[in-house]
Structure formats: structure tokens, C-alpha cells
C-alpha positions in Angstrom: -5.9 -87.5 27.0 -6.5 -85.4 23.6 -6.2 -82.2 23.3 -7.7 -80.8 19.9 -6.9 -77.2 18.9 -9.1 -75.8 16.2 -7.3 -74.4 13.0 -9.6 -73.4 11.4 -9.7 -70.1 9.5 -11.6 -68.4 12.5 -9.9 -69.5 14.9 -6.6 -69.5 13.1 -7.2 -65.9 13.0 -7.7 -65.9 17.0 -4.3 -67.3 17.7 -4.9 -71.1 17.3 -1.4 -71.4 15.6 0.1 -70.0 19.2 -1.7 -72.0 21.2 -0.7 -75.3 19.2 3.3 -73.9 20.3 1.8 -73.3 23.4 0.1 -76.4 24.1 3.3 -78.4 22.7 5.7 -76.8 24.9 3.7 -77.6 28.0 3.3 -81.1 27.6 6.8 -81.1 26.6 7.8 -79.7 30.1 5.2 -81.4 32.2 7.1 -84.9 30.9 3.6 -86.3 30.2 4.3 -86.5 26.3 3.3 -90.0 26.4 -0.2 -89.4 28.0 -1.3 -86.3 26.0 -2.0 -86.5 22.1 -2.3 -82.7 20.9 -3.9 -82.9 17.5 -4.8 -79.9 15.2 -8.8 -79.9 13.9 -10.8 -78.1 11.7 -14.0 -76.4 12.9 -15.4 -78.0 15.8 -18.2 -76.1 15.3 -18.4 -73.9 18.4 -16.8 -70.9 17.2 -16.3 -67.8 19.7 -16.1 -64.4 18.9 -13.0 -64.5 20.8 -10.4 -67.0 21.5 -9.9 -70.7 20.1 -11.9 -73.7 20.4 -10.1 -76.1 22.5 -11.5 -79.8 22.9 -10.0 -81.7 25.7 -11.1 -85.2 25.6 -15.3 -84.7 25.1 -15.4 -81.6 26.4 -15.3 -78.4 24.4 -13.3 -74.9 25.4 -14.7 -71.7 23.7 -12.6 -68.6 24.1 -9.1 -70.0 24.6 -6.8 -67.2 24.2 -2.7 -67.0 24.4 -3.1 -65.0 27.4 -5.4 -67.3 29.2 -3.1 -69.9 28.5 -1.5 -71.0 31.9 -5.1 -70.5 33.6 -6.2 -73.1 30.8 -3.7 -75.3 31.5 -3.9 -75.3 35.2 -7.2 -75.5 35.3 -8.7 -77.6 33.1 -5.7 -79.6 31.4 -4.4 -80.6 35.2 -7.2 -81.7 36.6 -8.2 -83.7 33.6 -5.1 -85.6 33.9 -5.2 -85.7 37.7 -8.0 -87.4 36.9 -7.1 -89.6 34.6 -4.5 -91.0 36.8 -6.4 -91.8 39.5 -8.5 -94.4 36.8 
């Protein structure tokens, strides 16, 4: 899985830089280091007027915030694994 974080200067205004610490300290914990890549990208070109723009393999997150973090996580990073591991 990738996860790709927008950083740019919109979104590193919405709390992109949090998210990235966020994001890095879940995988971390989950143990699945070796089956996420989390990767920092500049526009992705579907900007929000709130939150971060959050790709997760080919499929683009608008509005990602810190405090919808965990519901992010469990809902669309989980699954997406899940799925993966049943390939």
C-alpha cells in the first residue's frame, strides 16, 4: 500500500505536517511497516477548503484532518489493507 500525504503549501497550512507524524506513528504500531510506504507529495490537485489530501493507493481523500485521524485510519487505511491481504 502507499499512502501519499500532500505537503503542499495549502495543505501544509491544514495540518499535512501532523498527519505525516500521525500516519508514521500508526503504521509503526500496527507492525505493518513493511507493507505501507507513506510518502510526502506536492499538490495532488484536489485541494479542500478543509483538511489534507490524502491518496491511498489510486484513490484520493479530500478533507483529512488531525481529528478525523483514527476514523481515517480505521476506515479507509484498514480495510484497504484487509484487502490487500486477502490478494
Amino acid at each position: 500500500m502507499i499512502i501519499q500525504i500532500c505537503v503542499g503549501s495549502s495543505c501544509c497550512i491544514k495540518g499535512s505536517e501532523r498527519l505525516v507524524e500521525m500516519f508514521d506513528q500508526a503504521i509503526a504500531l500496527s507492525g505493518r511497516d513493511k507493507d505501507i510506504t507513506l510518502a510526502g507529495s506536492f499538490c495532488i490537485g484536489k485541494c479542500s477548503p478543509v483538511g489534507v489530501t490524502v491518496q491511498v493507493n489510486d484513490d484520493i481523500h479530500v478533507g483529512v484532518t488531525p481529528e478525523g485521524f483514527r476514523d481515517f485510519w480505521s476506515q479507509v487505511v484498514l480495510p484497504t489493507l484487509a484487502k490487500e491481504d486477502q490478494m
